[in-house]
C-alpha positions in Angstrom: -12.3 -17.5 28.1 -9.0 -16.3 29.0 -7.1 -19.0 27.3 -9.4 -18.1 24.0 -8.6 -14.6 24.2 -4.4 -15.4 24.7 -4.3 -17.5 21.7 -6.0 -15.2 20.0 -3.6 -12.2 21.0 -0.6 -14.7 20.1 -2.3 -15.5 16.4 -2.4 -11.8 16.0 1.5 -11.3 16.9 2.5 -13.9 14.8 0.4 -12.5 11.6 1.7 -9.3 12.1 5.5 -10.4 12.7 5.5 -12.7 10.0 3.6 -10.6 8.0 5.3 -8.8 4.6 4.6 -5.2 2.5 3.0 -5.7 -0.6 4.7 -4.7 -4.1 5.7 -1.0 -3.5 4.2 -0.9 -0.3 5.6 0.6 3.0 8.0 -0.9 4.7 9.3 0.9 7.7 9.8 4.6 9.1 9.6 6.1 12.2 6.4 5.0 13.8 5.8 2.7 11.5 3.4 -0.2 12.8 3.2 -2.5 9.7 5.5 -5.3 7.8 9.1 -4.6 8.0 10.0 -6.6 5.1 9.2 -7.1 1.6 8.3 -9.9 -0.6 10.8 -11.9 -2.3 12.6 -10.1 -5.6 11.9 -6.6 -3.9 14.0 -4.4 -1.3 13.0 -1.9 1.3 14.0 1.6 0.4 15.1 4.4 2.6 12.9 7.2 1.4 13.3 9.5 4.6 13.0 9.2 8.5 9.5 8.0 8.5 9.3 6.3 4.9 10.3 2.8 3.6 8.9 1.7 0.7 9.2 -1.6 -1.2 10.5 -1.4 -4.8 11.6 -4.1 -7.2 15.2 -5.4 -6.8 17.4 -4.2 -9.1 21.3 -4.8 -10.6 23.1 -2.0 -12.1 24.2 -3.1 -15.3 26.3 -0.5 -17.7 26.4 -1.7 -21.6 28.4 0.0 -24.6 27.9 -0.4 -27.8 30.7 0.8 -30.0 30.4 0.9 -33.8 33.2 1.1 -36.2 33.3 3.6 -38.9 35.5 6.7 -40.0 35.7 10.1 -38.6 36.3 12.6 -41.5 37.6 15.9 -39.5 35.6 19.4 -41.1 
């Protein structure tokens, strides 16, 4: 029965540790006892001290657009 019970607890350890937050779910903070990490394309966010959240991965990307035309001063 012991060895039941050990493999059992180790299952469990390895579920949680292995374990990642769901889209724009939590993902850390001070007493925190879930997933750490995030699934693939999203990051884990510093909200505050006791909030990590999971939101999608994103590049900053800056486009301009310039047109060509006249100015006529008034």
């Amino acid at each position: 029965m012991l060895k039941i019970t050990s493999i059992l607890f180790a299952a469990c350890l390895l579920a949680n540790v292995s374990a990642q937050a769901p889209e724009w779910g939590q993902c850390g903070g001070i007493g925190w006892p879930g997933p750490l990490t995030c699934l693939p394309g999203w990051d884990c966010i510093y909200l505050n001290d006791y909030h990590y959240q999971c939101l999608p991965h994103t590049t900053t990307t800056t486009t301009t657009t310039a047109t060509g035309g006249s100015v006529t001063p008034a």
